[in-house]
C-alpha atoms as a printed R data frame, in Angstrom:
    type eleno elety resid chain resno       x      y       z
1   ATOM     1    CA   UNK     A     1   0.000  0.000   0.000
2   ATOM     2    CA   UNK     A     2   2.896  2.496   1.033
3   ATOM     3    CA   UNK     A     3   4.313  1.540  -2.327
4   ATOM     4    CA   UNK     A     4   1.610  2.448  -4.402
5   ATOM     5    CA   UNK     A     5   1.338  5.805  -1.981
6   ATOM     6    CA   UNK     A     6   4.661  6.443  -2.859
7   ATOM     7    CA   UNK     A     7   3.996  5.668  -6.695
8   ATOM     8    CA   UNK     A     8   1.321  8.374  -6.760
9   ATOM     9    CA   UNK     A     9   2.869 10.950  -5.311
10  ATOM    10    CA   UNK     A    10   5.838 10.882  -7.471
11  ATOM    11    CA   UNK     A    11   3.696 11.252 -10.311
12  ATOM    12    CA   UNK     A    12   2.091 13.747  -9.186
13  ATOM    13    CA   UNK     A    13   5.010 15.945  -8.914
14  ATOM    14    CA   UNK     A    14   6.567 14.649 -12.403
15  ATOM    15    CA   UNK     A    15   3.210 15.874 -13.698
16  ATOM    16    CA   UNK     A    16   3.535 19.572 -12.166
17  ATOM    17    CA   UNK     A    17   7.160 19.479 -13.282
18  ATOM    18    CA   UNK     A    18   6.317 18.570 -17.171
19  ATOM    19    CA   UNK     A    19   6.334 21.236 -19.661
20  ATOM    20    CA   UNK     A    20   2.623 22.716 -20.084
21  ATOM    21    CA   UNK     A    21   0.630 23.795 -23.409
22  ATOM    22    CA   UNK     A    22  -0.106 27.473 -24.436
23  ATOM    23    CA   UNK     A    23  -3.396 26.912 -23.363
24  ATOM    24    CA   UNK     A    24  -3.027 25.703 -19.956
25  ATOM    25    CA   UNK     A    25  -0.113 27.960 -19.230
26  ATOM    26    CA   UNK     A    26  -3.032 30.369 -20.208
27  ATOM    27    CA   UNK     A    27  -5.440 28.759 -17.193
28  ATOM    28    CA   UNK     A    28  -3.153 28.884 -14.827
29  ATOM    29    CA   UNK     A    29  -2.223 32.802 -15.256
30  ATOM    30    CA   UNK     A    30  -5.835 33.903 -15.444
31  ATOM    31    CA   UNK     A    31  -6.281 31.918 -12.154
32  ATOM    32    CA   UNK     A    32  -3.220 33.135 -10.110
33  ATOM    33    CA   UNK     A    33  -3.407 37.019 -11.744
34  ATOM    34    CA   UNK     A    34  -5.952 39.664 -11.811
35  ATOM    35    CA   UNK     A    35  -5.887 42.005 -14.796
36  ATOM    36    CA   UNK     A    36  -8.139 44.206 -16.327
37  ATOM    37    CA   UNK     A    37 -10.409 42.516 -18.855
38  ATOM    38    CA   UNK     A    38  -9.280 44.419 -21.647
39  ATOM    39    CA   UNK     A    39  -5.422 43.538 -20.890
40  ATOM    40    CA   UNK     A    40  -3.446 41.098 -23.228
41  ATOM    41    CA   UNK     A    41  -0.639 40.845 -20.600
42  ATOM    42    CA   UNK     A    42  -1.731 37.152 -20.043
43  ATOM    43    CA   UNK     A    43  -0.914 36.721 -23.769
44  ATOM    44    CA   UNK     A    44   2.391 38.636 -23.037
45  ATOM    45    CA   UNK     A    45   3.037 36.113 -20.110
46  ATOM    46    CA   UNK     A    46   2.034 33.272 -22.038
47  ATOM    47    CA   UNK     A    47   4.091 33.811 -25.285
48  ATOM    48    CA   UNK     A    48   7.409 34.701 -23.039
49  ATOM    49    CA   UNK     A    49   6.773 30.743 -20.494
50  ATOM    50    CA   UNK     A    50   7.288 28.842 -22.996
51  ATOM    51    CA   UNK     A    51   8.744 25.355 -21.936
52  ATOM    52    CA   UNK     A    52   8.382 26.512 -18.584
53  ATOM    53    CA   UNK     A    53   6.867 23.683 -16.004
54  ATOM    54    CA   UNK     A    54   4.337 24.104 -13.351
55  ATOM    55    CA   UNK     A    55   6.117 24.704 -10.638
56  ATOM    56    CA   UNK     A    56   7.981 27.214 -12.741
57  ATOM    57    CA   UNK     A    57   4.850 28.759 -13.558
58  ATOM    58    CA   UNK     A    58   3.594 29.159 -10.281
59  ATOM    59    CA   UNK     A    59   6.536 30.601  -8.676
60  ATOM    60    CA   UNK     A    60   6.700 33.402 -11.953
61  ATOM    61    CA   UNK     A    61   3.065 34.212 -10.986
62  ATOM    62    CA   UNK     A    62   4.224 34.516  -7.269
63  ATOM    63    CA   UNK     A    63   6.936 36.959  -8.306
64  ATOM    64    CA   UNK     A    64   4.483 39.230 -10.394
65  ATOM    65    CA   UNK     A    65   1.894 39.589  -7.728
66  ATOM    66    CA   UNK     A    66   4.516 40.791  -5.259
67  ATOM    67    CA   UNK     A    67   5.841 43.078  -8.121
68  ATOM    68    CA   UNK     A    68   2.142 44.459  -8.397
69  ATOM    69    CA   UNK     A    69   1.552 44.268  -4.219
70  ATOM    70    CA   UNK     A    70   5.155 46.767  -4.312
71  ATOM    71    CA   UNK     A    71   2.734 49.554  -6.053
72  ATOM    72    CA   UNK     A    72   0.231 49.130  -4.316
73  ATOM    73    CA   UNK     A    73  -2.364 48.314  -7.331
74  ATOM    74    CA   UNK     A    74  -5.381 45.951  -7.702
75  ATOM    75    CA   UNK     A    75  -4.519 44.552 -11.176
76  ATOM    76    CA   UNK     A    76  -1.207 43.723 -12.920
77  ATOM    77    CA   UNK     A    77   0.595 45.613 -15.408
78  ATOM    78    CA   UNK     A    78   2.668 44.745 -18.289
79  ATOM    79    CA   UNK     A    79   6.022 47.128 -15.655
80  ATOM    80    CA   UNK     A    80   4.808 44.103 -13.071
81  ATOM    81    CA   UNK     A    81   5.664 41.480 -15.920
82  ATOM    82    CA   UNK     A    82   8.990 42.794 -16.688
83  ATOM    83    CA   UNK     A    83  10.439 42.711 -13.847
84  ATOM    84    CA   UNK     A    84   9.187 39.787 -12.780
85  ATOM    85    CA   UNK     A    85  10.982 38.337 -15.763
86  ATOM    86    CA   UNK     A    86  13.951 40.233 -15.474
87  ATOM    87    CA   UNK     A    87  15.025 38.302 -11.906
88  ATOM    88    CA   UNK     A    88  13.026 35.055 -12.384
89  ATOM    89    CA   UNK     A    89  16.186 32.812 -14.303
90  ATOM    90    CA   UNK     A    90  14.379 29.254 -13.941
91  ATOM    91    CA   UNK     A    91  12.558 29.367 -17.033
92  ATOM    92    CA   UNK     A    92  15.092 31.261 -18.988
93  ATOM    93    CA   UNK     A    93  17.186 28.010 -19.506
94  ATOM    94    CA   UNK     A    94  17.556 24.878 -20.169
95  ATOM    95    CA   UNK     A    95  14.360 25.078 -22.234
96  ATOM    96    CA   UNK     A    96  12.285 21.217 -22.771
97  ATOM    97    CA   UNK     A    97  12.091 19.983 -25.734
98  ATOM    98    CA   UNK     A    98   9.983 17.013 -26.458
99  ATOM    99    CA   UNK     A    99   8.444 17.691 -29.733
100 ATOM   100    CA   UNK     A   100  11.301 19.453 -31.282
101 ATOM   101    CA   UNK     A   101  11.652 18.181 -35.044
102 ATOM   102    CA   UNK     A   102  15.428 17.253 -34.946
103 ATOM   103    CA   UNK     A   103  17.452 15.862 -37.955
104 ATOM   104    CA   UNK     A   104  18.306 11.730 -37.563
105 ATOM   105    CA   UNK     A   105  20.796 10.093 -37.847
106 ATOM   106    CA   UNK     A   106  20.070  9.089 -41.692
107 ATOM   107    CA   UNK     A   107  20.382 12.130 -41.845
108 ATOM   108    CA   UNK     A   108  23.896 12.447 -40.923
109 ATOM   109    CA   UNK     A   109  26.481 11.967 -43.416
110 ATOM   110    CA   UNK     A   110  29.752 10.125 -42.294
111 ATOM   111    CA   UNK     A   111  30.612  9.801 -38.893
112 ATOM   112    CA   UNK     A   112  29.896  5.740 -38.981
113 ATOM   113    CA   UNK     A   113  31.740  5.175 -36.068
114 ATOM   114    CA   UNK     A   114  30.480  7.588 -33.806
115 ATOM   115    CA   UNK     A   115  27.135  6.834 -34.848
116 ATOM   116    CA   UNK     A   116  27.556  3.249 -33.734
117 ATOM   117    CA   UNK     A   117  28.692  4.139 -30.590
118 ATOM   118    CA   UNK     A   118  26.208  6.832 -30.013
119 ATOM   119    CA   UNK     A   119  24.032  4.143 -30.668
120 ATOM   120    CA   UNK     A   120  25.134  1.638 -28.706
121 ATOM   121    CA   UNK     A   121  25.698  3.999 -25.109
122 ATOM   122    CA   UNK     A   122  22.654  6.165 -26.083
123 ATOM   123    CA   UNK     A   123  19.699  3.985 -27.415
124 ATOM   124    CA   UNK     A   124  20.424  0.549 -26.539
125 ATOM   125    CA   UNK     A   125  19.580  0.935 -22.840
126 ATOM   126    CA   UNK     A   126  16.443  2.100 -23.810
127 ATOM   127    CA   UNK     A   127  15.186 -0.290 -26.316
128 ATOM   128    CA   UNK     A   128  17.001 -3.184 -24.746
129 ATOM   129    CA   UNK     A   129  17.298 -2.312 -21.117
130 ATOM   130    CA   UNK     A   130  17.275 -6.175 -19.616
131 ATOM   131    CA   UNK     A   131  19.927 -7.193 -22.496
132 ATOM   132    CA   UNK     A   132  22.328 -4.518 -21.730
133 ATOM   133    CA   UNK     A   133  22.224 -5.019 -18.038
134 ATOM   134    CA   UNK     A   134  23.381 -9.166 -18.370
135 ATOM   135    CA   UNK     A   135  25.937 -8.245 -20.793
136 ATOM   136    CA   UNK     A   136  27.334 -5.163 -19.108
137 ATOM   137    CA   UNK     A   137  26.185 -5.026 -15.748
138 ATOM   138    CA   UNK     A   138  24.142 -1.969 -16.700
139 ATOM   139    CA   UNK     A   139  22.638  0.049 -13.411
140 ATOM   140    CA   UNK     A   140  21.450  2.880 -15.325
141 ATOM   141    CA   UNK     A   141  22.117  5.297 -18.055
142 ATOM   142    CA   UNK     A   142  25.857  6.452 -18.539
143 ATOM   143    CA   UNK     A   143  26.096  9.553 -17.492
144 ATOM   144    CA   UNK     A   144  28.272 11.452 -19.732
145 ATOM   145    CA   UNK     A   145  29.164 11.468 -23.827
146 ATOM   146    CA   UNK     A   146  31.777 14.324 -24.843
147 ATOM   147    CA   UNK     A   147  31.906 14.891 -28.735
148 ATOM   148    CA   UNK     A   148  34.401 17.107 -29.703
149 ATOM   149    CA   UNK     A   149  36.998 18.175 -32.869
150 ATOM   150    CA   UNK     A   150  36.993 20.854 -35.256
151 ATOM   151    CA   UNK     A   151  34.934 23.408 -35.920
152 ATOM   152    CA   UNK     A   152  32.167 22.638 -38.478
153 ATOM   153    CA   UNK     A   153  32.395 18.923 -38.672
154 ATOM   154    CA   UNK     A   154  28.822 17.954 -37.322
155 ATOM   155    CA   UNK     A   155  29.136 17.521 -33.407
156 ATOM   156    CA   UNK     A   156  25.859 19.389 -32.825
157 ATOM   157    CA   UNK     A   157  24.145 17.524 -35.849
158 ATOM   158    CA   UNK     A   158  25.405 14.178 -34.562
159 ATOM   159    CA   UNK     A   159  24.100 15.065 -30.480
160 ATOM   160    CA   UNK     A   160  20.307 16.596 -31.998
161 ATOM   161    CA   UNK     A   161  20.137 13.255 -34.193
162 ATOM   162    CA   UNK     A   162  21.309 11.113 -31.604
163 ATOM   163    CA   UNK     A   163  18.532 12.948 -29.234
164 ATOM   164    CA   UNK     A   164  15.809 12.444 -32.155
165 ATOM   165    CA   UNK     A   165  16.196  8.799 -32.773
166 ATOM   166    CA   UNK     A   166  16.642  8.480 -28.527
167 ATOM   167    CA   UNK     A   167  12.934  9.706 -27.874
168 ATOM   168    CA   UNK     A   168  14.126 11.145 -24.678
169 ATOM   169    CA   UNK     A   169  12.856 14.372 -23.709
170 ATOM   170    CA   UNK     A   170  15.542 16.988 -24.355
171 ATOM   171    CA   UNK     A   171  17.080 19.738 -22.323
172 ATOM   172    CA   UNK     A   172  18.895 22.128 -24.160
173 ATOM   173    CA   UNK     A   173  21.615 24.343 -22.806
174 ATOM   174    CA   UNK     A   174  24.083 26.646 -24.950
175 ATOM   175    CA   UNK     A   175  26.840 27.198 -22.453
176 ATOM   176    CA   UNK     A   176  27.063 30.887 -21.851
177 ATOM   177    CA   UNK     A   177  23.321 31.382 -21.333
178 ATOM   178    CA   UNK     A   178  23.723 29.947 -17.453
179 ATOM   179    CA   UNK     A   179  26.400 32.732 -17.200
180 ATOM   180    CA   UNK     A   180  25.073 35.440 -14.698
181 ATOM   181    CA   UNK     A   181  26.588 38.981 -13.747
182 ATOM   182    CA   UNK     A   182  24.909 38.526 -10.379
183 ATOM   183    CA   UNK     A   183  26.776 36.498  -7.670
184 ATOM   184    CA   UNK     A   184  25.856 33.408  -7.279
185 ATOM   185    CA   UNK     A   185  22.992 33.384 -10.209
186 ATOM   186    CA   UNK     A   186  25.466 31.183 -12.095
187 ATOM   187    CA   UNK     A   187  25.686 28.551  -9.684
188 ATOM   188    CA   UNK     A   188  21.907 28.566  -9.123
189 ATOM   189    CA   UNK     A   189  21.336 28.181 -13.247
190 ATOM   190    CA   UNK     A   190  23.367 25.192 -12.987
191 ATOM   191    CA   UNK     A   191  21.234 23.892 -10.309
192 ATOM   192    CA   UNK     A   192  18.783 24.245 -11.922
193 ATOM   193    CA   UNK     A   193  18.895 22.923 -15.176
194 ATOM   194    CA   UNK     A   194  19.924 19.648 -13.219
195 ATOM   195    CA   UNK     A   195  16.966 19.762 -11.094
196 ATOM   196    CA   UNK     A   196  14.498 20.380 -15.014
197 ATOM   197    CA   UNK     A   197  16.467 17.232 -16.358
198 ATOM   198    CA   UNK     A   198  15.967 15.239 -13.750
199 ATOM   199    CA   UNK     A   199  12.299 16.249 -13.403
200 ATOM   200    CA   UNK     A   200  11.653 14.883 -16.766
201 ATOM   201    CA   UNK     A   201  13.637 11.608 -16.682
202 ATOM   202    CA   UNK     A   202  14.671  9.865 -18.665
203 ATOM   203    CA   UNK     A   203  16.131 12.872 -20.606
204 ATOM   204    CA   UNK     A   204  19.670 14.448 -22.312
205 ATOM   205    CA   UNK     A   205  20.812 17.254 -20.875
206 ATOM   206    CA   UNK     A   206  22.477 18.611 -23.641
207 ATOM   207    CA   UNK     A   207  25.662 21.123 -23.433
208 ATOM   208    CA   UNK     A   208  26.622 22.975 -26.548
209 ATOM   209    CA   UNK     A   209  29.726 25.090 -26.310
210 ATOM   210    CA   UNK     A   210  30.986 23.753 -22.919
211 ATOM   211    CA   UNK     A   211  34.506 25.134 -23.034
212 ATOM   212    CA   UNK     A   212  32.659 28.334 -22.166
213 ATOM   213    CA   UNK     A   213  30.619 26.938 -19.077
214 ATOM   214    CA   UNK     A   214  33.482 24.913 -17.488
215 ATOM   215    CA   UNK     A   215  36.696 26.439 -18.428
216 ATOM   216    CA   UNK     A   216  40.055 25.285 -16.355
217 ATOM   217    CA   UNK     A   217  40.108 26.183 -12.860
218 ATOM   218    CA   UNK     A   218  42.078 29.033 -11.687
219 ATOM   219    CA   UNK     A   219  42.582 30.837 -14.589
220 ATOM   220    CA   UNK     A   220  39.424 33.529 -13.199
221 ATOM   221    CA   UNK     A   221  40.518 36.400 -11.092
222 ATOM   222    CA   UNK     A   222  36.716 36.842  -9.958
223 ATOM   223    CA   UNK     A   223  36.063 33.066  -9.518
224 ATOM   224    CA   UNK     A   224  33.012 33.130 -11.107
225 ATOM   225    CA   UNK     A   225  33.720 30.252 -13.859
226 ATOM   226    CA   UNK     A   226  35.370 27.813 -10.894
227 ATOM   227    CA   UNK     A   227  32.396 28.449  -8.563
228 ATOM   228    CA   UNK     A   228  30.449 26.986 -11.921
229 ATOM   229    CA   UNK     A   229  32.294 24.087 -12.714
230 ATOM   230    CA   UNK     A   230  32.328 23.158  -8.524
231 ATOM   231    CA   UNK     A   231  28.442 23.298  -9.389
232 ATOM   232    CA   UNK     A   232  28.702 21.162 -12.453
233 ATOM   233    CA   UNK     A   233  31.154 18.272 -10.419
234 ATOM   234    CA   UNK     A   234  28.477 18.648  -7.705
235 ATOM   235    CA   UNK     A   235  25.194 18.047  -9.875
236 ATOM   236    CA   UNK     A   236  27.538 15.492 -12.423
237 ATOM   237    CA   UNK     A   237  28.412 13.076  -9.043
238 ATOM   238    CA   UNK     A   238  24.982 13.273  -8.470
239 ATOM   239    CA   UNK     A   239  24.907 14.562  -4.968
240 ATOM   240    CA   UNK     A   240  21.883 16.792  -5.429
241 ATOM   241    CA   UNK     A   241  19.601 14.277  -5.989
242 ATOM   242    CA   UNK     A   242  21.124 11.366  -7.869
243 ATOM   243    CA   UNK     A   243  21.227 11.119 -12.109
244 ATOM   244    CA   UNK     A   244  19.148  8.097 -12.475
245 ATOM   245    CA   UNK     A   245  17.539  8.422 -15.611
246 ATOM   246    CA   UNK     A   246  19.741 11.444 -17.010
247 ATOM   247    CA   UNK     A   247  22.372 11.384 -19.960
248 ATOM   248    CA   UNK     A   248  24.615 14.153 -20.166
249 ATOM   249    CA   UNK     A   249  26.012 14.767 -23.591
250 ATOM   250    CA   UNK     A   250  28.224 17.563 -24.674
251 ATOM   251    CA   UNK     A   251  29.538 19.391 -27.810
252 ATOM   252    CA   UNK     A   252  33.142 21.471 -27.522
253 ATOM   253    CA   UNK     A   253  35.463 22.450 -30.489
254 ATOM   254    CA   UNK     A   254  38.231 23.166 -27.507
255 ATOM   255    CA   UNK     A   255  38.550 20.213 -25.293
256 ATOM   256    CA   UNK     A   256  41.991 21.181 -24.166
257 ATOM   257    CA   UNK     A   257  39.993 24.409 -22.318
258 ATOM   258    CA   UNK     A   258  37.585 22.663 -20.469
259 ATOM   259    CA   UNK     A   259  38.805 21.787 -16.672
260 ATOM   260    CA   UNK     A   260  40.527 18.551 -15.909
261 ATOM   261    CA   UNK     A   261  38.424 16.758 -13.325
262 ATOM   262    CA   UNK     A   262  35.030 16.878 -15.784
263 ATOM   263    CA   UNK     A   263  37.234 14.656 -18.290
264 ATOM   264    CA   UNK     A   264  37.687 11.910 -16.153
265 ATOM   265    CA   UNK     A   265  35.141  8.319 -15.855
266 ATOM   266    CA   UNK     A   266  32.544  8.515 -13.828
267 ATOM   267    CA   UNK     A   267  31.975 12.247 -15.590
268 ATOM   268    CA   UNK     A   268  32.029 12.512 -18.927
269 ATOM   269    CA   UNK     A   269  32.929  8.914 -19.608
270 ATOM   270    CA   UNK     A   270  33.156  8.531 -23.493
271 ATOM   271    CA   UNK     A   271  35.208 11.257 -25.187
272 ATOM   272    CA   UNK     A   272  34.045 10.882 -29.244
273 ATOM   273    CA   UNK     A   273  36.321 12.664 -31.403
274 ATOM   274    CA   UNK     A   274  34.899 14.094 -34.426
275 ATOM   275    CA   UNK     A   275  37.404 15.343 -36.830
276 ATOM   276    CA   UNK     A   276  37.389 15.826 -40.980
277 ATOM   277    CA   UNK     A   277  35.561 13.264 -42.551
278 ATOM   278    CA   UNK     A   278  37.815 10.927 -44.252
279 ATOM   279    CA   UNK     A   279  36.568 10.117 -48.159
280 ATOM   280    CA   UNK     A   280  34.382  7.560 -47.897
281 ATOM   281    CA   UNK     A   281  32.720 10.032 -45.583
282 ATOM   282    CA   UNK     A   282  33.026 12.880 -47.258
283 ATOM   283    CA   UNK     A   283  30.732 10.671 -50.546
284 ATOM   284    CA   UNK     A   284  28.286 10.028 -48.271
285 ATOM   285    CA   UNK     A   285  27.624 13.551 -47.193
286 ATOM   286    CA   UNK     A   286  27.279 14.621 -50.392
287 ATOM   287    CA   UNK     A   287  25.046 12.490 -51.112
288 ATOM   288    CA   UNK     A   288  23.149 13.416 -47.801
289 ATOM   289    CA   UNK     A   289  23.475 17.000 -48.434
290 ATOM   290    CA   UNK     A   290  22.227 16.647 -52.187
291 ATOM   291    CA   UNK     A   291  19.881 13.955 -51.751
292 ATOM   292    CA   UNK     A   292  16.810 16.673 -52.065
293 ATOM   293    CA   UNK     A   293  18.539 19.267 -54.501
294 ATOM   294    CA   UNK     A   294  18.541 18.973 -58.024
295 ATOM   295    CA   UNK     A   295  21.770 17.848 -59.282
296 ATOM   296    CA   UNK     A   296  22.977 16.941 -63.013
297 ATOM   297    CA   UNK     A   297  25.436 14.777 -63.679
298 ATOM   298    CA   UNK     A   298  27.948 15.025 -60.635
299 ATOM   299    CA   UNK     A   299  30.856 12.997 -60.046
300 ATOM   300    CA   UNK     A   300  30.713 12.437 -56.683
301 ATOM   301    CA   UNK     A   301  33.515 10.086 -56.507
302 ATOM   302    CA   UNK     A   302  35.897 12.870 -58.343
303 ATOM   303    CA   UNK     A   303  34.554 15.528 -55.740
304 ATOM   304    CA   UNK     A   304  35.099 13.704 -52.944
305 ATOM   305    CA   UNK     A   305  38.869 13.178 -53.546
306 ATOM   306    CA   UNK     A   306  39.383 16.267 -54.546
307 ATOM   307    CA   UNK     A   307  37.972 17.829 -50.905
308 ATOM   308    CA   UNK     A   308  40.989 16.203 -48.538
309 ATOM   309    CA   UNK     A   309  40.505 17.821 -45.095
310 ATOM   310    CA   UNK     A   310  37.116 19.738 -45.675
311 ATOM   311    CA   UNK     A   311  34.551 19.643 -43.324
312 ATOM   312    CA   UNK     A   312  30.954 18.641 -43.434
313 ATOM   313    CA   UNK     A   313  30.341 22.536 -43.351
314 ATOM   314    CA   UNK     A   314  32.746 23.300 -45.986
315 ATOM   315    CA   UNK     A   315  31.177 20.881 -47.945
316 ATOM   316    CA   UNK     A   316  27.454 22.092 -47.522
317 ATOM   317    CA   UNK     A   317  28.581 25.688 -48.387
318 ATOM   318    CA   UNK     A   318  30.036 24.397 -51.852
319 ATOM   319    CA   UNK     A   319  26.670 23.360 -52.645
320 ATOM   320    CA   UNK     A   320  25.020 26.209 -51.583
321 ATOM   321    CA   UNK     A   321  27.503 28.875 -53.536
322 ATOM   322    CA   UNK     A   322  26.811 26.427 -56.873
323 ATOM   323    CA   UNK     A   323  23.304 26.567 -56.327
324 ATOM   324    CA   UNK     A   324  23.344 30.510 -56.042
325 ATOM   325    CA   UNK     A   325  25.821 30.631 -58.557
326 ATOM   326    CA   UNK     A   326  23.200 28.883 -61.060
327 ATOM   327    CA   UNK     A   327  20.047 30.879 -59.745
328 ATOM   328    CA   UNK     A   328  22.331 33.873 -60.773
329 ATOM   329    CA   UNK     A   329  22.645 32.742 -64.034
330 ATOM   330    CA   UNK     A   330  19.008 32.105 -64.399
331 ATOM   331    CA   UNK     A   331  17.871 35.022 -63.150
332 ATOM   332    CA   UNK     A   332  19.976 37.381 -65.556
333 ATOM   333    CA   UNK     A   333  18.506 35.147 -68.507
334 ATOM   334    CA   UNK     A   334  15.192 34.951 -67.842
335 ATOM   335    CA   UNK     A   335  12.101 36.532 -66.331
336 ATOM   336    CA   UNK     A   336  11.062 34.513 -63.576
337 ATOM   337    CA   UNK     A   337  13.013 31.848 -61.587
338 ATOM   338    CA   UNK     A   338  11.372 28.741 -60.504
339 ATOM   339    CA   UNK     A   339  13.067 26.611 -57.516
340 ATOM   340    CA   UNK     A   340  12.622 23.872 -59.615
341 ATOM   341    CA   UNK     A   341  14.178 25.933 -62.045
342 ATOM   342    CA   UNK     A   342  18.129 25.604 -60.097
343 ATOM   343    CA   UNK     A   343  20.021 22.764 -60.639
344 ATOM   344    CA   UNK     A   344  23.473 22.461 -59.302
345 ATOM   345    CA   UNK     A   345  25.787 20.633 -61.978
346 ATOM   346    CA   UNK     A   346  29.714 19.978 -62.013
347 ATOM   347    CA   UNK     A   347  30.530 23.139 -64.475
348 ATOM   348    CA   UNK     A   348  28.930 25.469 -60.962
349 ATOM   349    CA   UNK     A   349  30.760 23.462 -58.621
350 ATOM   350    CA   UNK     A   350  34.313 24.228 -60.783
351 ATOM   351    CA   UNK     A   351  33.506 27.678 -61.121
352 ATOM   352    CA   UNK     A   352  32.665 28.432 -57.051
353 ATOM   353    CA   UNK     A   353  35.270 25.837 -56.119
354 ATOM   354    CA   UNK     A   354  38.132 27.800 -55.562
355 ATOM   355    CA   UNK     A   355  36.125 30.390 -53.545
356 ATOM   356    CA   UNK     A   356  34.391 27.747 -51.386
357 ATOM   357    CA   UNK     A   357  37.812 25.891 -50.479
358 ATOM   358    CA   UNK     A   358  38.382 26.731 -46.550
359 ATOM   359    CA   UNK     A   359  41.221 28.608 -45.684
360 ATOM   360    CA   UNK     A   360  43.390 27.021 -43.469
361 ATOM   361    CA   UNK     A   361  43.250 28.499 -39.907
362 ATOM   362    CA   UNK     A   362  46.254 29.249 -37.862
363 ATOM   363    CA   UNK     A   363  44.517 29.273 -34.398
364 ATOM   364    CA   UNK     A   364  42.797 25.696 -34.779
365 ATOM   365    CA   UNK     A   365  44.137 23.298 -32.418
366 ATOM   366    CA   UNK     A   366  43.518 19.799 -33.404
367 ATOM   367    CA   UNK     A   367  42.917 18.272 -29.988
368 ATOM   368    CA   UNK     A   368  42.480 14.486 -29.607
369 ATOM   369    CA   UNK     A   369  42.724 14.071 -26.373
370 ATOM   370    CA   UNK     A   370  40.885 11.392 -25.270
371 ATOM   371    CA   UNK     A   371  40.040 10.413 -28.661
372 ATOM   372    CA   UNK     A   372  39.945  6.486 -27.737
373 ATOM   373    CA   UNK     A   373  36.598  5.377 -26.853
374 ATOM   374    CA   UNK     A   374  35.532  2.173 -24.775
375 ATOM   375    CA   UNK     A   375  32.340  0.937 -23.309
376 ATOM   376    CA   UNK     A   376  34.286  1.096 -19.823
């Protein structure tokens, strides 16, 4: 009986902690704020919570009532809102994202080994949980996945596919968003985009740009950035609460910034290098990138030797300069330009080629630490 109590109550508060509709973020304003009848602050309100949860919700609509209470009016105004907004930092990150249309990973063009292993660490505990845990001993979801490597070479695409073909509710964080210039706001966003992951397990917690959260420690004369990463070791060795359920994957193009002691097992325990595709990679995401373009009579085979060290961005922006190169022509010879019109064909590819080649850059560090991966 206890059991089942217990059962209940957590999902009750899952449910209060899930991200809410338009319309019932609309409900619950209307019910906790008095406006004038003519106002369209609600609508104001509503627009700016989105992905916010319940208990989000209801502590914004605490904050605005003691905003209006400080002026001493009946109904709220839109000055009420705004600074209501302007110290409440919950909803501001780490936004929920469950019915995000992502890309998959068909729809990722090389990478086959990372893919696999993505696969395997990622998606396999979900759709085979009682398999995994004979084979590997499995007590729940790894906790960390690093990818990182150049600049341009599809880290991001790789984690938002990875997260699409997962079906795990998704919690996104670009790294300097959680930055604060108020003490100890930084530490708190940390906190709580922990606390929103966990809410919603099972769920990625995804960190883009993480050099920029967790740099090395000691290198800040203000000690902001090593109060942060403290944070992130805190809520990473799960002594807030435990990370049952939660995946933490992260993109860098600088893994040689980011401090020591998140590196290490237990942490971030596979480190995926993704670096310039090598040919046989490079075919395939041409083909990827092409494979809803018209396109006449392109050797890909020719093109993809002839693109040594180009990334999967490079390569995408080849494509696009041809296919502007041809609208171009199109558009000086005739009236009106179709899209079907644009083709992309092998004489626009040699004449935007030279343009489209990436210049080599002086300041890129081609770090591989950690580039061998295990299922450790």
């Amino acid at each position: 009986m206890n059991l089942n109590l217990n059962k209940m109550v957590e999902k009750k508060e899952r449910e209060k902690r899930k991200k809410l509709m338009s319309e019932d973020r609309r409900e619950i304003f209307e019910t906790y704020l008095e406006t004038p009848e003519s106002s369209d602050v609600i609508t104001e309100i509503v627009q700016k919570s989105d992905g916010y949860t319940f208990s989000e919700i209801e502590k914004l609509a605490t904050s605005i009532n003691v905003e209006c209470a400080i002026r001493d009016t009946k109904y709220v105004k839109r000055v009420d809102v705004e600074k209501a907004f302007e110290c409440f930092v919950a909803g501001k990150i780490g936004k929920i994202e469950d019915d995000q249309v992502l890309p998959t990973l068909e729809d990722v063009g090389g990478m086959f080994e990372q893919k696999k292993l993505l696969e395997r660490v990622i998606i396999w505990p979900k759709k085979l949980p009682y398999f995994v845990a004979g084979m590997l001993n499995f007590s729940g979801l790894r906790k960390g996945i690093l990818l990182h490597g150049p600049s341009g070479c599809g880290k991001t695409l790789l984690a938002n596919a990875t997260i699409s073909n997962s079906k795990f509710s998704v919690v996104n964080v670009k790294g300097p968003e959680l930055l604060s210039k108020y003490i100890g706001a930084s530490e708190e966003n940390v906190r709580l985009v922990f606390e929103k992951a966990r809410s919603c397990a099972p769920c990625i917690l995804f960190f883009d740009e993480l050099d920029s959260l967790a740099p090395k420690r000691g290198h800040d004369s203000t000690g902001v950035t090593d109060r942060v990463v403290n944070q992130l070791l805190t809520e990473l060795d799960g002594a807030e609460g435990g990370m049952k359920g939660v995946i933490i994957l992260g993109c860098t193009s600088r893994i040689d910034l980011i401090d020591d002691a998140l590196l290490r097992p237990g942490r971030f325990d596979h480190h995926v290098y993704c670096g310039h595709p090598a040919q046989e990679e490079r075919l395939e995401i041409m083909k990827v990138l092409t494979e809803k373009l018209r396109v006449i009579d392109i050797d890909f085979e020719e093109l993809s030797s002839k693109t040594e060290g180009w990334s999967g961005a490079d390569i995408q922006l080849l494509f696009t300069n041809a296919q502007f190169h041809n609208a171009r022509k199109i558009a000086q010879e005739e009236d009106g330009l179709e899209e079907d019109d644009v083709a992309i064909d092998m004489a626009a590819i040699e004449t935007v080629f030279r343009d489209s080649t990436p210049k080599p850059k002086k300041s890129e560090v081609d770090t591989r630490v950690g580039q061998k991966v295990t299922l450790a």
